[in-house]
Legacy VTK file of the C-alpha trace (Angstrom):
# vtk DataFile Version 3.0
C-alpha trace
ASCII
DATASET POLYDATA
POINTS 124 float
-8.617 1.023 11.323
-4.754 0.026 10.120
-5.709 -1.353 6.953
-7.753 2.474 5.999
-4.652 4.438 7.573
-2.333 2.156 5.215
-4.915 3.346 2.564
-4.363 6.659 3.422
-0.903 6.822 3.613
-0.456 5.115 0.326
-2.722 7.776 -1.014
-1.282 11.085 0.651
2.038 10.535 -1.816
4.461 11.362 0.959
6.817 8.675 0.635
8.583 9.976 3.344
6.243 9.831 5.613
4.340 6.604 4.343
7.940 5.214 4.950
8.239 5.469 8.679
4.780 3.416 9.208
7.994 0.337 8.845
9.829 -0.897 11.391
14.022 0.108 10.275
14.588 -4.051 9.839
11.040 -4.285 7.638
11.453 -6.392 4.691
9.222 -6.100 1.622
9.000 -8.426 -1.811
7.376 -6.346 -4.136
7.177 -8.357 -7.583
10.577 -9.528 -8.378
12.206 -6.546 -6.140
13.182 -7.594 -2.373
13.464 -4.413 -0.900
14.977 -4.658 2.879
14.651 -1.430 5.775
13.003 1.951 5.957
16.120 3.342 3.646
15.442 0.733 0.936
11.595 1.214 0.851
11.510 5.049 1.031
13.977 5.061 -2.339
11.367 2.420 -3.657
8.494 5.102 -3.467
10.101 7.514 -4.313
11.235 5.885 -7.641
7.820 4.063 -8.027
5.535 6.618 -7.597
8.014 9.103 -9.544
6.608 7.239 -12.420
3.250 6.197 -10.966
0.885 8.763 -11.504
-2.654 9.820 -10.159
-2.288 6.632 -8.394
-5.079 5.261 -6.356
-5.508 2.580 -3.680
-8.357 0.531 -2.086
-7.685 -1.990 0.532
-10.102 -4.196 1.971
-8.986 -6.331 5.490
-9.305 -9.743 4.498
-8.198 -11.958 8.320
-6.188 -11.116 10.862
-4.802 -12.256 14.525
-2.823 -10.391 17.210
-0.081 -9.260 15.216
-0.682 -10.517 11.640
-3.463 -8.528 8.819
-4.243 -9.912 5.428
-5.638 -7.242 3.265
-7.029 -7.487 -0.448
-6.070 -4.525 -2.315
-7.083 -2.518 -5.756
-4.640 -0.231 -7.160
-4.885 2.231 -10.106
-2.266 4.797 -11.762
-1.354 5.764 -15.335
2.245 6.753 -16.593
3.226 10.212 -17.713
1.846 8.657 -21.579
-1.520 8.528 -20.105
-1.242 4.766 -20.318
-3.331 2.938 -17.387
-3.084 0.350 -15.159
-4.576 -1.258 -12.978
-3.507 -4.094 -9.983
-5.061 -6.335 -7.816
-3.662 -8.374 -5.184
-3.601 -9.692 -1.438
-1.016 -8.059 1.196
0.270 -10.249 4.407
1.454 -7.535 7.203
3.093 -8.392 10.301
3.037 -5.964 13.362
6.284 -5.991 15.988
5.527 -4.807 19.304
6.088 -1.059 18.588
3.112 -1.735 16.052
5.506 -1.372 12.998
4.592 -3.326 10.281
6.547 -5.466 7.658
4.813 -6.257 4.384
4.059 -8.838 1.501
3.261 -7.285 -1.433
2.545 -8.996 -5.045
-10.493 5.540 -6.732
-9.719 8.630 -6.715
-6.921 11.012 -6.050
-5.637 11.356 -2.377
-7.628 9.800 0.131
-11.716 8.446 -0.715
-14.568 9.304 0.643
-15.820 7.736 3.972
-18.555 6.104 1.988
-16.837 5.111 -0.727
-17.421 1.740 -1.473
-14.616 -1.734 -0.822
-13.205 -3.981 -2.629
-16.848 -6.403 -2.037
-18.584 -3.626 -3.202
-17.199 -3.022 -6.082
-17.427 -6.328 -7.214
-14.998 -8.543 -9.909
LINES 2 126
106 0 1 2 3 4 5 6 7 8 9 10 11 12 13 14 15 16 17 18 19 20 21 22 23 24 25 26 27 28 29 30 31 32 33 34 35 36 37 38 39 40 41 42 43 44 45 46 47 48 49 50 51 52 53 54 55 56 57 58 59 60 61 62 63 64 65 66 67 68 69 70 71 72 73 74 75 76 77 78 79 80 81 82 83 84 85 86 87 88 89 90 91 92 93 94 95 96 97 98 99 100 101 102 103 104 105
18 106 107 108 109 110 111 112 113 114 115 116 117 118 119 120 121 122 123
């Protein structure tokens, strides 16, 4: 149920409030970038999906414990040249005990169907 509400929130573009799903402290290493608290990772999407567009994620839970989730992820968005790209790639999130989450980070518009089909699914 997290990993499809991360999906969603990725895919609502609101980086304001996909932001507060982070704890104030969260840390995030996205690429080369080391992006640290809420204030740092809201400017982050708001820059990134400035030039991100008709983006699209798919995450797939992959383990998890207590307080820890892998997830597997496909990603999808083309730049205001219509030039497209696409990402794959494995997420590590840890929960604190508010349920705020800190993250690792190296389909269509909005939010997919029910029944759309995963990352398995879909195949390589």
């Amino acid at each position: 149920m997290k990993v499809r509400l991360a999906e969603d929130g990725w895919n609502s573009r609101d980086p304001e409030k996909f932001a507060l799903a982070y704890a104030p402290d969260s840390g995030w290493r996205n690429r080369a970038e080391f992006i640290n608290g809420r204030a740092e990772i809201l400017a982050f999407l708001q820059r990134k999906w400035a030039k991100e567009l008709e983006r699209g994620l798919i995450e797939e839970p992959w383990g998890f414990n207590s307080d820890r989730i892998a997830v597997r992820f496909a990603y999808e968005w083309h730049d205001d040249s219509q030039n497209c790209f696409r990402s794959y790639g494995n997420e590590s999130w840890e929960f604190n005990e508010d349920g705020r989450r800190s993250a690792s980070i190296t389909g269509p518009l909005g939010r997919g169907p029910d029944g759309h089909p995963g990352l398995t699914e879909l195949g390589p």
